[in-house]
N, C-alpha and C positions, 0 to 999 in steps of 0.2 A: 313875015320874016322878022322883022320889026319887034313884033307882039312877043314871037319865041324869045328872042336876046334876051327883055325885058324881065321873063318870065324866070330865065335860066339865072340872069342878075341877080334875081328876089331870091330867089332860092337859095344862092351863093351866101348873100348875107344872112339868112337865116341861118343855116348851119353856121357859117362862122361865130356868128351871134352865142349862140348856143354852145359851139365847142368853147368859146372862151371863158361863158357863163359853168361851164363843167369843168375847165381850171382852174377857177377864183374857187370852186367848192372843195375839189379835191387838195388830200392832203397826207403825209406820209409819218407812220408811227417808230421813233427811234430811240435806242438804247445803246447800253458797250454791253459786252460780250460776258464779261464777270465779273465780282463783287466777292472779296474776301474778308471775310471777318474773323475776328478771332470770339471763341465761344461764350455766350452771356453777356456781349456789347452789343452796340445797337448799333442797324444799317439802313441805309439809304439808298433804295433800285429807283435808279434814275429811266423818267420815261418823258420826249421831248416829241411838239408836231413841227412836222417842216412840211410846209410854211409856218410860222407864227399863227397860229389862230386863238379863238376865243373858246375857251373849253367849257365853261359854264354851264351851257347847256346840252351839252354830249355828256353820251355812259361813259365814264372811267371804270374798267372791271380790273382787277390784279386776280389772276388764278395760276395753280399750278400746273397740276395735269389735265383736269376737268374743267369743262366751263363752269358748275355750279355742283357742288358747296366752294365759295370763291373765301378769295384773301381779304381781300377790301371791294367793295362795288361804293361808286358815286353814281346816283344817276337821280336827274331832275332837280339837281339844283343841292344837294343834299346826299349823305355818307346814309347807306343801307346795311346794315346787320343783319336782317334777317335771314340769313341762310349761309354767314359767313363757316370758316370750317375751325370745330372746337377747338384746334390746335393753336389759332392766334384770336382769340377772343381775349379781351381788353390791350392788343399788343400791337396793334396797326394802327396809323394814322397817315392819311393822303396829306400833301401838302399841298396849299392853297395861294401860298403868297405869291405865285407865279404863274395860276391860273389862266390868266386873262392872254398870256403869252404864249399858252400853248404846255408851258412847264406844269408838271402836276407829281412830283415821283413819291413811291412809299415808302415810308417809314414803320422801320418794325423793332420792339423792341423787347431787350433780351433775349436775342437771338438762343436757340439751341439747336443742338446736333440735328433734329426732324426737319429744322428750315431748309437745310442743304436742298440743294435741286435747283429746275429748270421753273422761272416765273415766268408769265405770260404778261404783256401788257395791251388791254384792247381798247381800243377808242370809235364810239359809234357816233354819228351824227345823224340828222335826216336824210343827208342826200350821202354820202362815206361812211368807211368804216375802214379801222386797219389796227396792225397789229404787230406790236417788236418780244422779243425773248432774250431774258438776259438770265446768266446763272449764278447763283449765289453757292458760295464755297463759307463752310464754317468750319474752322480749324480751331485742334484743339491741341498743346503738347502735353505730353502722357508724364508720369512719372518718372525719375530716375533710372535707366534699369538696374536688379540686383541680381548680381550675381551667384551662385552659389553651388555647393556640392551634393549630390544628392545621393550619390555612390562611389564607392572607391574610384571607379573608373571615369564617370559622369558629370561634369557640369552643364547647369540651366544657369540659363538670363531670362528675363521676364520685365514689362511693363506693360501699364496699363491707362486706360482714360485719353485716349489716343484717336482723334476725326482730322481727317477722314482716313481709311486704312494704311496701318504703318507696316512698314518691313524691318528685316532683322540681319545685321551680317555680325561675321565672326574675324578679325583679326587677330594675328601674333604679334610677337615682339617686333618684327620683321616687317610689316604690314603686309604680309602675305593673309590671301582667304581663308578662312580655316570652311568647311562644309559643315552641314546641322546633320544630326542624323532625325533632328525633330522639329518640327515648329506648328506652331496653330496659333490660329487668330480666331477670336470669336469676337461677340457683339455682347453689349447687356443691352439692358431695358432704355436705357437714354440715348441707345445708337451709338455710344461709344466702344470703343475697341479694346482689346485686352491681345498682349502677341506673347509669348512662350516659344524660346526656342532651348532644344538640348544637343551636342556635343561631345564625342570622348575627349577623357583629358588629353592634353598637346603636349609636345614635348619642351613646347617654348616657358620661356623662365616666366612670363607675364601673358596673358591676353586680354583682349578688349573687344564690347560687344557695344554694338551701334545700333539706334532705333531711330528713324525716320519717316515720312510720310512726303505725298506725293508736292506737296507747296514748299518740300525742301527746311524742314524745322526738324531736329534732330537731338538727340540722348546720347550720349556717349558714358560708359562703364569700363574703367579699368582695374584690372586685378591682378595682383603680385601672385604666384603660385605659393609661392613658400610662405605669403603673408596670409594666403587663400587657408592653407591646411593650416594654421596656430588659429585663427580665429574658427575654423571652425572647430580645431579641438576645445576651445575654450568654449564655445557656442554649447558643445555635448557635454565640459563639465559643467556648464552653468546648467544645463536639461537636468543634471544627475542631482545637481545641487537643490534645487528647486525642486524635483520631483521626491527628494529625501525630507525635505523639510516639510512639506506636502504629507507626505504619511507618518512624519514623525505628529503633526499638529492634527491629525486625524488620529492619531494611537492616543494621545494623551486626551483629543474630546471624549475617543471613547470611553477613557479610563474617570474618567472626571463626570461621565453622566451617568456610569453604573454606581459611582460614591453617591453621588447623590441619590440614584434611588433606593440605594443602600441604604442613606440616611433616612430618606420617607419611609422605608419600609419598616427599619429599626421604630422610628418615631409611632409608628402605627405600632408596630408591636408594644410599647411603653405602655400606650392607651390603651390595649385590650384589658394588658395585663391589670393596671390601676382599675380599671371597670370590673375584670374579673374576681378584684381584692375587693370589690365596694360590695358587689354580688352574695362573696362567700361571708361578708360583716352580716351583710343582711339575713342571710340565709343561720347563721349562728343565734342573731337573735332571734330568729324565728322560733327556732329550737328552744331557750330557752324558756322564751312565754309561751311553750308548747308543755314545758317539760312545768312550768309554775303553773297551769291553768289543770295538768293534772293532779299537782299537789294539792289542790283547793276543792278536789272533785271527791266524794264520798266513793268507795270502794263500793263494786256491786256485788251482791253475795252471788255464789259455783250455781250454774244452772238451776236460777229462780223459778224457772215456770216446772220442773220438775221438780223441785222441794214444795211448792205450794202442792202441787199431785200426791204425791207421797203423804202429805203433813195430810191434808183431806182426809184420803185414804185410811190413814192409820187412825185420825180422829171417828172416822165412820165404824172403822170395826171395831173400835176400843170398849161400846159396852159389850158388844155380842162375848169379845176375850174373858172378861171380869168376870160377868155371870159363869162363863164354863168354869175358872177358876174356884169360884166360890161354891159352885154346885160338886164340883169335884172333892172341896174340903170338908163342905155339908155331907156328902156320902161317905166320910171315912170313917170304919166301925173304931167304935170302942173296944179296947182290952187293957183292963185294970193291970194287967202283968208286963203290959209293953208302958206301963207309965212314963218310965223315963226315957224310951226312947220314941212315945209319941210327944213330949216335952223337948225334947232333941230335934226331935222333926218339925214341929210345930213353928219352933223359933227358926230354925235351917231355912224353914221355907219363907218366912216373917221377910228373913234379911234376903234372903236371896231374891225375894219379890220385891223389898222395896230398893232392894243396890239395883236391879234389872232397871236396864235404859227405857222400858216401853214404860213402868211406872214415872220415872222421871218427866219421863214425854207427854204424860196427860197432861202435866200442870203448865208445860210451855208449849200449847198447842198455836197455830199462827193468828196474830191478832192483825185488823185493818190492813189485810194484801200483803203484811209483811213477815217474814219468818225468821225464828231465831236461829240461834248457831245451834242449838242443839235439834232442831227439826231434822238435819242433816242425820244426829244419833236415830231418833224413829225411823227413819226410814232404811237405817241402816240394820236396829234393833229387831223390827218387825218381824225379820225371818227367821229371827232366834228364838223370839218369845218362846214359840214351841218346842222348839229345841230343851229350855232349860223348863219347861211345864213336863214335857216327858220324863228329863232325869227326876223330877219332885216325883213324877208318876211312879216310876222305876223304883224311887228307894221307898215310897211309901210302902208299894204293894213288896216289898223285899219284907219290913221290917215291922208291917202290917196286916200278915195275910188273911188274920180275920176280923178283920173290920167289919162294923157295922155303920148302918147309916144313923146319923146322931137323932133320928127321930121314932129306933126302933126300941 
């Protein structure tokens, strides 16, 4: 019985041993709730252990929504990037000067619209592990709003560049609501906000258009009605003014860039013409040492190769003609009673033989390939000869009839 007590003793203090050994280890991960900043400053998510411990050799992880691709990881002693997420790459920093106390919170800088959300903070040890959530708000305020008219009936109010989503209300002079009959809110690319809201005109002399977001940061626009429609008439002369001037300085480029291609064109026309003048110079002298190189040129006698034929020709048959003539005169009879008109005859025939062109033409027959101006007469001559050999014939035997031959 003895032995049992002893037994149950040992055991007792073991456990106790051990459970106190399990709360000197354990330890609790803590944060506050939110963090607001305003857009493109830098913040501070605080992450604390209760108890105080030594964090040195524990993972510090900062993440969002996922455990990994993370915000910042510490772990073994040293800041890990490898697998951090591209949105705060070179933009985190743990802090350290409070390590050894348990303190460790991150630092992020120049915050932007994508920061907004829920951070995680985990803290591992060998023997715990645990874990706080805290939210970071990044606020941004939007533009001015403007207001304006966009139809006879119609005004919009409008701002933009506005985190986290803003809203839109409508007041009169009165501060009565006025209702939208329009609104929308969109996002761009950097997560900020854009809101549009539209309106019929009110009957109120003034209204005013309010733009706000949820951290209570607000826009206020107020507008005269009566101050609303002069400026916007003057808004559509200035459109009209502008838009006149506009195509007056479009009318006058156009007119100012056809002069001048007027002028290039004219310019080129100049030079044709000058080249044209240089052309016809040339062309005049050409003519003339055309017109001198035939003056120097010896004239060529009327189709030479057929006057050399001809001049041949008549030189070939010129004894065969002579003999007939002579043998014709040889046979003319004597009659002592026709004395004087064979003396008549005789001489008749003399001249008329030697006035005849074929006579003329034996003594200017063609010399060395060339022929004279009278070869042109032989050739002409030739077909008469007989001609005028017949009339000699005719009057001889007329005034002849008994002739004899001179060797009878």
């Amino acid at each position: 019985m003895a032995s049992i007590m002893n037994n149950i003793m040992i055991a007792s203090f073991i456990l106790w041993a051990l459970y106190t050994e399990c709360l000197s280890v354990r330890f609790k991960v803590s944060s506050i709730p939110s963090v607001s900043v305003a857009l493109g400053s830098d913040v501070v998510l605080p992450c604390t252990l209760t108890p105080e411990k030594n964090g040195e050799e524990m993972e510090i992880r900062w993440f969002k929504k996922i455990y990994q691709p993370y915000a910042h990881l510490y772990m073994n002693g040293k800041d890990d990037y490898t697998a951090q997420m591209p949105q705060f790459a070179n933009r985190t920093e743990l802090l350290k000067e409070n390590i050894t106390r348990g303190i460790f919170p991150l630092k992020i800088h120049k915050v932007t619209a994508q920061d907004s959300g829920e951070y995680h903070c985990y803290v591992e040890s060998s023997h715990h592990h645990s874990m706080a959530a805290v939210q970071l708000q990044v606020t941004a305020v939007g533009t001015v709003p403007v207001i304006s008219s966009i139809t006879d009936g119609a005004v919009s109010c409008e701002s933009r560049d506005w985190h986290p989503k803003p809203s839109l209300s409508w007041t009169d002079n009165e501060g009565n609501k006025i209702n939208s009959s329009m609104m929308k809110v969109l996002r761009d690319e950097n997560n900020l906000y854009y809101i549009i809201s539209i309106i019929q005109q009110p009957s109120a002399s003034n209204i005013t258009c309010t733009v706000s977001n949820s951290i209570n940061h607000s826009n206020d626009s107020r507008q005269i009605r009566g101050l609303e429609h002069s400026q916007t008439s003057r808004n559509t002369h200035s459109r009209v003014y502008v838009i006149g001037a506009g195509i007056i300085l479009i009318f006058f480029g156009c007119i100012c860039f056809l002069l001048r291609s007027l002028g290039d064109i004219w310019d080129k026309h100049g030079d044709l013409q000058r080249k044209y003048g240089d052309i016809w110079d040339k062309h005049g002298a050409l003519q003339r040492k055309y017109k001198a190189l035939l003056a120097t040129q010896p004239k060529p006698a009327c189709c030479p190769i057929r006057q050399r034929r001809e001049g041949a020709r008549v030189q070939e048959n010129a004894p065969g003609i002579l003999k007939y003539i002579l043998t014709h005169l040889w046979n003319i009879k004597w009659n002592p009673t026709h004395r004087s008109s064979f003396s008549s005859l005789t001489c008749w025939l003399i001249k008329r033989m030697l006035t005849a062109p074929f006579i003329r033409s034996l003594f200017t027959l063609p010399h060395r390939g060339k022929t004279s101006s009278m070869t042109s007469t032989v050739a002409v001559s030739a077909s008469t000869l007989q001609e005028e050999f017949m009339s000699v014939t005719l009057y001889s035997g007329a005034i002849l009839p008994q002739a004899l031959p001179l060797g009878a």
